[in-house]
N, C-alpha and C positions, 0 to 999 in steps of 0.2 A: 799536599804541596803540588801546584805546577810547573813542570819545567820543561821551557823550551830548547832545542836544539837546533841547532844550526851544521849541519854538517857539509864542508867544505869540498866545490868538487875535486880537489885536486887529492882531497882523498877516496875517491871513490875509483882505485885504482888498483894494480896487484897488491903494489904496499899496503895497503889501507890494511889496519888490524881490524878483521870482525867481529871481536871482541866489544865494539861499541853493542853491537844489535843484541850482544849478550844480556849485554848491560841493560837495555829497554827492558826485556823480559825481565829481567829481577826488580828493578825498579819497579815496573808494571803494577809488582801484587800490592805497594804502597801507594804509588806517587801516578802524577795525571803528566801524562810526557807530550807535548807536538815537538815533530820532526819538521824541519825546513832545511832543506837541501838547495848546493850549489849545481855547478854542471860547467861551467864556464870554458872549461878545458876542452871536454867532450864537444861542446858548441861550435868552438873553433876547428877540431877535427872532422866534425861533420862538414862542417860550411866550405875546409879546402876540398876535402875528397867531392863535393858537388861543385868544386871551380869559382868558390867565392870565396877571396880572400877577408880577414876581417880589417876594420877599420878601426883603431884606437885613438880618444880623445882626451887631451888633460884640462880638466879645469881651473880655474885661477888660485882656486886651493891647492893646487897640486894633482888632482884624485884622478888617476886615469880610468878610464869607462869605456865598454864596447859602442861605437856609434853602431845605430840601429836603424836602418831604413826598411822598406817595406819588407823588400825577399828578405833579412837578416829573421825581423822578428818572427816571420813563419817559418824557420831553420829552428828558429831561437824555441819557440813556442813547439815544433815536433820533438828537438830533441830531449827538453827541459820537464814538458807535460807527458809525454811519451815517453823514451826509451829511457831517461835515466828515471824517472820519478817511481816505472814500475818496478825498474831493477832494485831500487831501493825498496820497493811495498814486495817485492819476491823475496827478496833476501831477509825480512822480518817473517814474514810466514812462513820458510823453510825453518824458523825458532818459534813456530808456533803463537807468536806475536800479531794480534789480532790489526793488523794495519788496513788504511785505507790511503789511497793514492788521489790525492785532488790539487789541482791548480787553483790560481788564485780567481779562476775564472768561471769555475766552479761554484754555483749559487753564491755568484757575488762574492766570495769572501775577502777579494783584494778588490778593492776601488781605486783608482788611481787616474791623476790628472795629467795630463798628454803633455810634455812640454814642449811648445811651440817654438820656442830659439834656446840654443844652446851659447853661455859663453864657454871659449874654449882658448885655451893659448895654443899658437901656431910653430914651427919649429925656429921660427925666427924669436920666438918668445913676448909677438904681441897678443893682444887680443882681437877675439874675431868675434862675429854673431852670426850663427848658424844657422840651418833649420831643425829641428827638434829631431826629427824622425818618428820615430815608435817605442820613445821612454820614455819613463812614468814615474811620477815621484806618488806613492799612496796615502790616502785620505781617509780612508774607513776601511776596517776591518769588521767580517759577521761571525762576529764572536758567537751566536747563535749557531750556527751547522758546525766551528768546534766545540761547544759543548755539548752540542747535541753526540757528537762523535766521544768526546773524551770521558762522560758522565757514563757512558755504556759499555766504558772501557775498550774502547778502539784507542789508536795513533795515527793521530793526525798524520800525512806523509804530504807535505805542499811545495810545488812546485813553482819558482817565483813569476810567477807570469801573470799581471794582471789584468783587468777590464778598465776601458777608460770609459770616458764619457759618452763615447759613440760607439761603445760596446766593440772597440777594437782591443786584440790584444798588444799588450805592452809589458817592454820588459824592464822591471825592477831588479834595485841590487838586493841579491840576498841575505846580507847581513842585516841590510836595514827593514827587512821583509820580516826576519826572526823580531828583532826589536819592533817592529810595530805592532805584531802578533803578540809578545810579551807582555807589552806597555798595556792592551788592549782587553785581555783576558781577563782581569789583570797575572801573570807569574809571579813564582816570589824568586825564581832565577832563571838567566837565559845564559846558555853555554856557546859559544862560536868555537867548535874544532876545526883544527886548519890543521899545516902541516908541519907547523913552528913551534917551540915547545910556550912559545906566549910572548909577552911585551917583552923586548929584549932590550938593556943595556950594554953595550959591550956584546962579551960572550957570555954575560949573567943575565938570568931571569931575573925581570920586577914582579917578584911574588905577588903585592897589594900595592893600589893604589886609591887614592881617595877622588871622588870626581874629579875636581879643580887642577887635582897633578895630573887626570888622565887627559884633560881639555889643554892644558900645558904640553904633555911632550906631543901632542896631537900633532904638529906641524913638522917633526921634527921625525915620524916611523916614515918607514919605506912603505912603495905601491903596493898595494893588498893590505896590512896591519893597516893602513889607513883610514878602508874601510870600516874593518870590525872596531879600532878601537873607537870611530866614530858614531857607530852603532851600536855598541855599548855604554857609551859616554850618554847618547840620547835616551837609551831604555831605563838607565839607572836615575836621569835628570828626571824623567818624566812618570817615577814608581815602581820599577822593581827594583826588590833589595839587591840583588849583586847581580853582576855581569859576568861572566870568566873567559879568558880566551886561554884556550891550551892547546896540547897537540892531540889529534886524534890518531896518531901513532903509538899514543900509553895503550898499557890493556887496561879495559875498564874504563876509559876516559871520563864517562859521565859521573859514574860515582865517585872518582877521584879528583874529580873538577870540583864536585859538590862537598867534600872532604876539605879542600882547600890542599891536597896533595900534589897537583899539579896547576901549572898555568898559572897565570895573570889576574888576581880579582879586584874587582874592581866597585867601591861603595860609597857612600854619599860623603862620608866622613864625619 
């Protein structure tokens, strides 16, 4: 079995249990794992301590997103392909976990189309149409260098940053970075660890969900959950069997995702 992960930067902090990267290596001796990691948080700490504040965007969906112009995505792209991507490929090797650290920019493996106007809603709550900047909705994935990675028992470790059409980089959201990866492989599940214990009603977890209730309360999660359950929602439409989102503050998150012990699943129905 493949299974993807997505690991959320806001955990990649004191908190964070490293009990996930335990989890790879056991996994490992059975099952074929890529890792996709966030960084979001980190980016933003980089970017004030250099004197650039970030710029946030909401879309008419709701979905707020970092605006990205030139300096951003080369902040975006240092910190995302560099210091967190290795810290995560150090921190699998220090368990003996055979990892490799590649962005999407990396023999190709994220393609992605540049988008030239953004709609955005303004704090007046019209819309506006922007200039794009340096973000990227993805198009092709080279499932080719990860299998070539995965089949020889390495871990994929990818950083969401892709190649656009003019060989610039561009920064993708990483949830839907996992899910294209997913989709693409093809996996038979993709896991989004955040810092939440999953889709929340109330103060109760929605254990399961079937697509069509996940494309329903779609409108209705807060900033962040919006993303992954969107991304989710798309990996599961488009061929893998389940989605999960959990916390990756459980020990053991991945196998307990895969258990169905923790977190939010999510299936065609």
């Amino acid at each position: 079995m493949t299974i993807v992960v997505k690991i959320g930067g806001s955990l990649l902090t004191s908190e964070f249990d490293p009990s996930v990267f335990d989890d790879v290596k056991t996994l490992l001796s059975k099952e074929k794992v890529v890792l996709v990691h966030g960084g979001a948080d980190e980016v933003t700490r980089i970017s004030e301590r250099m004197g650039q504040s970030p710029t946030f965007v909401v879309s008419p969906e709701g979905i707020r997103s970092r605006y990205t112009d030139r300096e951003t995505v080369e902040i975006f792209t240092m910190v995302m392909a560099g210091k967190v991507n290795k810290e995560v490929t150090a921190a699998l090797q220090a368990r003996a976990v055979p990892a490799v650290g590649v962005s999407g920019v990396d023999g190709s493996l994220l393609r992605a189309n540049r988008k030239k106007r953004l709609v955005i809603i303004d704090e007046r709550g019209r819309k506006r149409l922007i200039e794009g900047g340096y973000t990227g909705k993805i198009e092709s994935v080279n499932t080719g260098l990860l299998k070539l990675l995965i089949e020889n028992g390495y871990v994929p470790v990818v950083a969401p940053v892709a190649l656009g059409d003019e060989h610039e980089f561009l920064n993708v959201d990483a949830d839907r970075a996992a899910a294209r990866v997913a989709i693409a492989l093809p996996a038979e599940i993709v896991i989004f660890l955040t810092d939440v214990p999953g889709v929340m009603k109330g103060d109760e977890v929605i254990p399961q969900m079937t697509l069509a209730e996940a494309k329903a309360i779609l409108p209705r999660v807060g900033p962040g959950m919006d993303k992954k359950l969107l991304a989710a929602t798309e990996a599961v439409e488009r061929g893998v069997k389940r989605a999960v989102i959990a916390s990756g503050r459980s020990a053991n998150p991945i196998s307990a995702s895969i258990d169905h012990r923790i977190g939010t699943v999510i299936e065609i129905g």
